[in-house]
N, CA, C, O and CB atoms as a CASP TS submission, in Angstrom:
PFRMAT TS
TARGET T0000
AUTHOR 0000-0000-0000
METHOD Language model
MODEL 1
PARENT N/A
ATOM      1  N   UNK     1     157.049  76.753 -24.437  1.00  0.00           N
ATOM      2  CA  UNK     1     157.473  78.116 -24.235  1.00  0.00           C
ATOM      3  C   UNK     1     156.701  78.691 -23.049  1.00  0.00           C
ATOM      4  O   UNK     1     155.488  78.492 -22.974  1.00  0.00           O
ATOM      5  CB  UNK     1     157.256  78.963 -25.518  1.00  0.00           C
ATOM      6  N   UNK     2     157.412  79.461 -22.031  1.00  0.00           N
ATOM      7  CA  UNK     2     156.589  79.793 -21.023  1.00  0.00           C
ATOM      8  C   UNK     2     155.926  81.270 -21.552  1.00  0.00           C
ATOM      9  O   UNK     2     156.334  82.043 -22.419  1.00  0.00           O
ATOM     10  CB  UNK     2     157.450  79.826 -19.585  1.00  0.00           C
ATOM     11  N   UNK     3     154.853  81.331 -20.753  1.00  0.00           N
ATOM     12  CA  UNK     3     153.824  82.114 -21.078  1.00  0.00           C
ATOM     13  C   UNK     3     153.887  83.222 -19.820  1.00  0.00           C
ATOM     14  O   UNK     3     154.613  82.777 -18.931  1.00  0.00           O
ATOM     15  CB  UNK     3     152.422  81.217 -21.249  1.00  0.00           C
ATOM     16  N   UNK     4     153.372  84.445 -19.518  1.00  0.00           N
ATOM     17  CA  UNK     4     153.382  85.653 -18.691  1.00  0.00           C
ATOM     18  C   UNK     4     151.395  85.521 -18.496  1.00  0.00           C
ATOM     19  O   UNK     4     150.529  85.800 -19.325  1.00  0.00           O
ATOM     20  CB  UNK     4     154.261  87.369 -19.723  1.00  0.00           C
ATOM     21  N   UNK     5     151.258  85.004 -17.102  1.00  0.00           N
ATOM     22  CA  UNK     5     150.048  85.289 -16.207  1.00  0.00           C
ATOM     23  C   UNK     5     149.745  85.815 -15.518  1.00  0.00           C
ATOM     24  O   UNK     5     150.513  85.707 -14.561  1.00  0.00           O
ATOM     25  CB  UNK     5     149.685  84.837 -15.750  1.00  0.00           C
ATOM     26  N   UNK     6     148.738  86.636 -15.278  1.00  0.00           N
ATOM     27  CA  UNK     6     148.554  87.431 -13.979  1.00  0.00           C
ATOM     28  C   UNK     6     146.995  87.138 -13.974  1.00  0.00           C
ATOM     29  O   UNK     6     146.353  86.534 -14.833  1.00  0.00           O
ATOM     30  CB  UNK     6     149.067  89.221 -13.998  1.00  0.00           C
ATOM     31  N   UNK     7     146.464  87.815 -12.588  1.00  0.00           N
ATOM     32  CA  UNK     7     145.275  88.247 -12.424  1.00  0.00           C
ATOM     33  C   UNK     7     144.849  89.429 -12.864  1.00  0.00           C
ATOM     34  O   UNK     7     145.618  90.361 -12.626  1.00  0.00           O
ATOM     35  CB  UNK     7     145.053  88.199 -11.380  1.00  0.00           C
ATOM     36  N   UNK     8     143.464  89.788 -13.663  1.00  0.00           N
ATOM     37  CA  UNK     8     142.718  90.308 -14.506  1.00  0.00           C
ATOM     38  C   UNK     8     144.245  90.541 -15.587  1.00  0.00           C
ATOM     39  O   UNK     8     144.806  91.575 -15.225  1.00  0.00           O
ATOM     40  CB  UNK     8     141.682  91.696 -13.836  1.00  0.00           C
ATOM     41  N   UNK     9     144.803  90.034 -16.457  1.00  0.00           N
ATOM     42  CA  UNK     9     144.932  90.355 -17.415  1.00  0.00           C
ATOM     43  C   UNK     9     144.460  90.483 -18.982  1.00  0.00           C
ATOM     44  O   UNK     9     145.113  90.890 -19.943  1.00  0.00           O
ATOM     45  CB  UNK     9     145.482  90.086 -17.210  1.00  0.00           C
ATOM     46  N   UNK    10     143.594  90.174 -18.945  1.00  0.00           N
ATOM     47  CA  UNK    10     142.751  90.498 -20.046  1.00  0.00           C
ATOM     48  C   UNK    10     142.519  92.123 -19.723  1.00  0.00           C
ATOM     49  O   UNK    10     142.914  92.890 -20.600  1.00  0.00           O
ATOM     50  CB  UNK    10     141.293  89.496 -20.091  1.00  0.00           C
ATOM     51  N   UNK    11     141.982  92.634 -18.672  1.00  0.00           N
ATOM     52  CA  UNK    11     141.419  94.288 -18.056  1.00  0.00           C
ATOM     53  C   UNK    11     142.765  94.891 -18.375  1.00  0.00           C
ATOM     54  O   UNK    11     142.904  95.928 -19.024  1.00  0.00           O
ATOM     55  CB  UNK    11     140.896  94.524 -16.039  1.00  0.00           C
ATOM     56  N   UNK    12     143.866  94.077 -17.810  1.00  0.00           N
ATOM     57  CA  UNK    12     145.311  94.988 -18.454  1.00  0.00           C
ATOM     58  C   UNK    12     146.256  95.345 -19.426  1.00  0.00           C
ATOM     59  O   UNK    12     147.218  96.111 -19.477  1.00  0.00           O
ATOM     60  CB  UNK    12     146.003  94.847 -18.094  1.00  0.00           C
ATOM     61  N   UNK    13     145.392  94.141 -20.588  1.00  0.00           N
ATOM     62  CA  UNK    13     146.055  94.494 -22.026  1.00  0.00           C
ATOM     63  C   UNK    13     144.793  95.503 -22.377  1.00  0.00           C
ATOM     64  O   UNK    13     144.955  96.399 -23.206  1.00  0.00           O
ATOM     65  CB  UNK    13     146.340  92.955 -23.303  1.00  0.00           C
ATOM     66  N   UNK    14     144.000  95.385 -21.956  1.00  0.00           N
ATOM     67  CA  UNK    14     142.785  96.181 -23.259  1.00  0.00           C
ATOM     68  C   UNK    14     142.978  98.148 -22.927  1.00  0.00           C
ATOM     69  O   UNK    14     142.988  99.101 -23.707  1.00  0.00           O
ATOM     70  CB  UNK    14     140.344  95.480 -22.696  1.00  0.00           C
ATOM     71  N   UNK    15     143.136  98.031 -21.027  1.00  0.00           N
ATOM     72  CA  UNK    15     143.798  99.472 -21.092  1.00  0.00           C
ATOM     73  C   UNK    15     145.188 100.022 -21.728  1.00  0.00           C
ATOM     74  O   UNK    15     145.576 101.166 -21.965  1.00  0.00           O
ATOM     75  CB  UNK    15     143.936  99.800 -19.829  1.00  0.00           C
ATOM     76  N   UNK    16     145.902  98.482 -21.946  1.00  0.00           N
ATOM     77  CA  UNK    16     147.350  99.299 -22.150  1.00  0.00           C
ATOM     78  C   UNK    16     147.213  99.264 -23.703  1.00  0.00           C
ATOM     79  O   UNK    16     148.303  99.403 -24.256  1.00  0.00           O
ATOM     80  CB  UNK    16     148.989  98.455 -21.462  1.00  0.00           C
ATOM     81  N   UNK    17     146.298  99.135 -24.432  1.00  0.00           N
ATOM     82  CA  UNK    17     145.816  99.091 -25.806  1.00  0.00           C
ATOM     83  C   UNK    17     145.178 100.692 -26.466  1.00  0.00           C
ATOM     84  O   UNK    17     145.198 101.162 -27.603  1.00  0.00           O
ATOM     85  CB  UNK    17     144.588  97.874 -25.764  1.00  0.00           C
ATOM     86  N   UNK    18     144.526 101.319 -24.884  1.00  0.00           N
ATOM     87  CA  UNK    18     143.831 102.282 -25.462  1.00  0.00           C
ATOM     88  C   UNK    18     144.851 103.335 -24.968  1.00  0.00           C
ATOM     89  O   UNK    18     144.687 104.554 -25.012  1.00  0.00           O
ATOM     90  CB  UNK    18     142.251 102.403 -25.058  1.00  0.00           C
ATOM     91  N   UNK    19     146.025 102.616 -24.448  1.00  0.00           N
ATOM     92  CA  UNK    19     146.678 104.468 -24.110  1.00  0.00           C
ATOM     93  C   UNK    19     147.253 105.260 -25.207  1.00  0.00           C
ATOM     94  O   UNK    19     147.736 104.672 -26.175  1.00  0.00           O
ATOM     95  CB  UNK    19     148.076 104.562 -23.006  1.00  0.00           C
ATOM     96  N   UNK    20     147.242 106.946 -25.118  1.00  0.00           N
ATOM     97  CA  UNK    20     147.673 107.226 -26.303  1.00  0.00           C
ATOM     98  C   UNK    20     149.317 106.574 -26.702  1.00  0.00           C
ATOM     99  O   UNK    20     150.133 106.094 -25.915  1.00  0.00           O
ATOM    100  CB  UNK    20     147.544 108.773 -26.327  1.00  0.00           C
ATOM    101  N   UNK    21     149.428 106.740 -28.058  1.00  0.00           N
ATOM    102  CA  UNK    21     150.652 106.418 -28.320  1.00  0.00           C
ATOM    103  C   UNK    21     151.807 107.794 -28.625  1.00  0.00           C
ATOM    104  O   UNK    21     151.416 108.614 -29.456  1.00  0.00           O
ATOM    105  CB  UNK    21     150.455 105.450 -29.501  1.00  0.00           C
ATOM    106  N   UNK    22     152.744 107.960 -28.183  1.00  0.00           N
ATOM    107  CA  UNK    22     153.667 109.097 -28.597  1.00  0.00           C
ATOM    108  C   UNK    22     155.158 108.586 -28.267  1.00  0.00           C
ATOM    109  O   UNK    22     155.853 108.122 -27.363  1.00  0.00           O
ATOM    110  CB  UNK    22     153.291 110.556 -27.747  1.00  0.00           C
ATOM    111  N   UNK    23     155.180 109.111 -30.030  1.00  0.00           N
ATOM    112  CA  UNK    23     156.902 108.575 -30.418  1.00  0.00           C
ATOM    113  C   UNK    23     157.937 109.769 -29.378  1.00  0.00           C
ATOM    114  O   UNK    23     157.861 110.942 -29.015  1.00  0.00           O
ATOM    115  CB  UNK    23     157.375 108.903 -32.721  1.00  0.00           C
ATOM    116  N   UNK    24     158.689 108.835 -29.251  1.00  0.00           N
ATOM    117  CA  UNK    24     159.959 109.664 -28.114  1.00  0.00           C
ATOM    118  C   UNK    24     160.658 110.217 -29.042  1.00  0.00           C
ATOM    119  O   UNK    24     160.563 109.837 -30.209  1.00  0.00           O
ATOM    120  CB  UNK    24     161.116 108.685 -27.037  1.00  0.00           C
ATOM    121  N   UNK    25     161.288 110.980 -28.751  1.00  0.00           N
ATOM    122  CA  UNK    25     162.205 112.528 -29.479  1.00  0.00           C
ATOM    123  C   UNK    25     163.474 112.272 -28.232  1.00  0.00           C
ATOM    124  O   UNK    25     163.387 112.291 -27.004  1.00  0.00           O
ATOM    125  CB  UNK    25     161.024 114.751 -29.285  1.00  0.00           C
ATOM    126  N   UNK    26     164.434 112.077 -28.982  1.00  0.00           N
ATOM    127  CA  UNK    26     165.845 112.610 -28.429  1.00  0.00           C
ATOM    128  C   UNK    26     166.053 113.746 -27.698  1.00  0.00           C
ATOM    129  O   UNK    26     165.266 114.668 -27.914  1.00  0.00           O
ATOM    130  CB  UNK    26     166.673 112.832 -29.380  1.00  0.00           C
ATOM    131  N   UNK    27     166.940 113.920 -26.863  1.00  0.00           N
ATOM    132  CA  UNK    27     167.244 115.201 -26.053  1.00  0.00           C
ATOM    133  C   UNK    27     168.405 115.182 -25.797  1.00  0.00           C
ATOM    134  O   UNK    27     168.656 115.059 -24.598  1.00  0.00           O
ATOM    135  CB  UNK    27     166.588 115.436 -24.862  1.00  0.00           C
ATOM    136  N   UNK    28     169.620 115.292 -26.776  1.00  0.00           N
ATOM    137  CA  UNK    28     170.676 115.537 -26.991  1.00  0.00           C
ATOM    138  C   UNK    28     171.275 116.252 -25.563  1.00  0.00           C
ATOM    139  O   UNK    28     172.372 115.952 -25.092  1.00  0.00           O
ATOM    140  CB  UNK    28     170.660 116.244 -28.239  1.00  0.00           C
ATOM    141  N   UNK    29     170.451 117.144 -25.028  1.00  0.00           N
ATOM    142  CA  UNK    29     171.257 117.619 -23.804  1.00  0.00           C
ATOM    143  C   UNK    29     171.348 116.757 -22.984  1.00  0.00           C
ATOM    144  O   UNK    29     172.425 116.261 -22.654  1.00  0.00           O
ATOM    145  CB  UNK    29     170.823 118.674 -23.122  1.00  0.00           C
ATOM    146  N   UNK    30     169.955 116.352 -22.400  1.00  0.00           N
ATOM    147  CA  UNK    30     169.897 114.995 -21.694  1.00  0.00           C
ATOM    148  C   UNK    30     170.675 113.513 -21.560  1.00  0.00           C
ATOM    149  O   UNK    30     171.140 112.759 -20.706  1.00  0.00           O
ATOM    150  CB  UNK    30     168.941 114.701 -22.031  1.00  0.00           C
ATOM    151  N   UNK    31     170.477 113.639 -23.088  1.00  0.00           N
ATOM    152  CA  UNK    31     171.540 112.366 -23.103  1.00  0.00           C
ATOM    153  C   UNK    31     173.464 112.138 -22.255  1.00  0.00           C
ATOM    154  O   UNK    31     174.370 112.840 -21.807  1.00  0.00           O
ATOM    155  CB  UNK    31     171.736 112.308 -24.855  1.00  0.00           C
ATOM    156  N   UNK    32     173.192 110.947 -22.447  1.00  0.00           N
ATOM    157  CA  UNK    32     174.709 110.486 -21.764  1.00  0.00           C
ATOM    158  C   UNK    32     175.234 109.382 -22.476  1.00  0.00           C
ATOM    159  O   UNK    32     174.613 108.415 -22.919  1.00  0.00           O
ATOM    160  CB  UNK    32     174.656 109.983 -20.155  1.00  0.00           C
ATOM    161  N   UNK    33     176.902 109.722 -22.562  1.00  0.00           N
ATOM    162  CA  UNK    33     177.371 107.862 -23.222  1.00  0.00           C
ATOM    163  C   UNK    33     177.731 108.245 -24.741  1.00  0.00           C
ATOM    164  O   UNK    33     177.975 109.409 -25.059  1.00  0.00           O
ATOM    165  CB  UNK    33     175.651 106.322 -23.270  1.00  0.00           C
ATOM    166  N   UNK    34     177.745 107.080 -25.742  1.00  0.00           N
ATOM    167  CA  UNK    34     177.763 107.229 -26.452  1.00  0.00           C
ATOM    168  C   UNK    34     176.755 107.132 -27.669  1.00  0.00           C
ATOM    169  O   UNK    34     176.287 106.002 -27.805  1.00  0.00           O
ATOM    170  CB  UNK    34     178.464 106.937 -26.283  1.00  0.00           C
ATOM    171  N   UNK    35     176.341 108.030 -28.539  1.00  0.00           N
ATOM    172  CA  UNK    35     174.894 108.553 -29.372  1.00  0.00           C
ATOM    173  C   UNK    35     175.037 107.263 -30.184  1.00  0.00           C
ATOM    174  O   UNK    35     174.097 106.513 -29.919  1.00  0.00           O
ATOM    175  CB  UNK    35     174.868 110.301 -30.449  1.00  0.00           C
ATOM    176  N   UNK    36     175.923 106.717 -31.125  1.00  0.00           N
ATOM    177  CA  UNK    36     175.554 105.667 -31.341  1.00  0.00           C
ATOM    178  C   UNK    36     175.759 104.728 -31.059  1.00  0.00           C
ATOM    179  O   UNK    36     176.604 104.058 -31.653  1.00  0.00           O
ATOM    180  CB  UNK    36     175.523 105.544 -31.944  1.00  0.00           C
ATOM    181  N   UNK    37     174.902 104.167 -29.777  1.00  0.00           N
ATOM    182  CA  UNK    37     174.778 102.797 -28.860  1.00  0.00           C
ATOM    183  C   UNK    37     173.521 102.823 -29.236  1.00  0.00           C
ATOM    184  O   UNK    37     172.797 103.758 -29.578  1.00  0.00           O
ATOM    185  CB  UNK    37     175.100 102.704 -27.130  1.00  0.00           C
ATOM    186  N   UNK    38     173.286 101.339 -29.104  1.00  0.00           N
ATOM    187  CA  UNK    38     171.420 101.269 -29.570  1.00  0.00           C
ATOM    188  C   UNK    38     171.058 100.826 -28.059  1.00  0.00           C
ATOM    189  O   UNK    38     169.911 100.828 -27.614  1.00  0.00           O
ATOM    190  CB  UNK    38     170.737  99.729 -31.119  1.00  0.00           C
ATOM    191  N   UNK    39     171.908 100.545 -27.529  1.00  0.00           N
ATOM    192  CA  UNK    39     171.070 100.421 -26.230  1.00  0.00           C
ATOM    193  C   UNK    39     170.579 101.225 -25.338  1.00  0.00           C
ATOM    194  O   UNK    39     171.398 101.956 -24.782  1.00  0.00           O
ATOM    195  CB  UNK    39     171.534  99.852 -25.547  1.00  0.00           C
ATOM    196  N   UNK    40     169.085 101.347 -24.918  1.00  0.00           N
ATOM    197  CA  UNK    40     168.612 102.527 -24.520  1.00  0.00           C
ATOM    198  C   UNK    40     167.460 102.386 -23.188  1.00  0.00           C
ATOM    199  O   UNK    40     166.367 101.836 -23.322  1.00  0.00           O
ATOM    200  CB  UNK    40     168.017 103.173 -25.846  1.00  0.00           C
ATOM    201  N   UNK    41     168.006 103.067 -21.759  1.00  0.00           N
ATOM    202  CA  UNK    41     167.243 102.803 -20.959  1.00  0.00           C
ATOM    203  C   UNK    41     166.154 104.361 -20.745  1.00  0.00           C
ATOM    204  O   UNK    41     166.340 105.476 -20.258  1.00  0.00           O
ATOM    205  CB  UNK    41     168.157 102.224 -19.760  1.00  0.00           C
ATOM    206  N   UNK    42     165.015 103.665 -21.404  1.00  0.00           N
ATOM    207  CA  UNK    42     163.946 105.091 -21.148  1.00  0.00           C
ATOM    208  C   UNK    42     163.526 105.176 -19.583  1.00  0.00           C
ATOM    209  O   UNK    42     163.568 104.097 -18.993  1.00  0.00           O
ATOM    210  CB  UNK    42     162.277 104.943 -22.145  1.00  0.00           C
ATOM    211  N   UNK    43     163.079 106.448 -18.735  1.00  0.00           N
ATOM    212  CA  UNK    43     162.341 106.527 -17.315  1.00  0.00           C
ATOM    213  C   UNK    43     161.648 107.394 -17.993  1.00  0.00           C
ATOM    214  O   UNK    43     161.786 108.196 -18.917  1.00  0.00           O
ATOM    215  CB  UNK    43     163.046 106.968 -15.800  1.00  0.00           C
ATOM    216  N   UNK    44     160.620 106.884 -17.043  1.00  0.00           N
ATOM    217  CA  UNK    44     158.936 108.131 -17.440  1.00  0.00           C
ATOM    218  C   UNK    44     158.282 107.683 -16.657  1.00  0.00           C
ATOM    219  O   UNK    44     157.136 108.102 -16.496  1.00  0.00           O
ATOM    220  CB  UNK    44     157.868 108.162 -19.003  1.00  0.00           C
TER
END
């Protein structure tokens, strides 16, 4: 099975470990398409 390497990744899981966590909330206005599709492209 192939594996995902980089340089310093160890330094880049342990920050992406301590970021806060916050559940996403819908925005019905925002949204587009159809509400129940599970497929979902987030930007942030």
């Amino acid at each position: 099975m192939p594996l995902l390497d980089w340089l310093n990744k160890d330094q880049a899981v342990t920050q992406a470990n301590q970021a806060p966590y916050r559940l996403l909330q819908p925005v019905p206005k925002l949204s587009v398409g159809d509400p129940n599709n599970q497929n979902m492209l987030i930007h942030g």
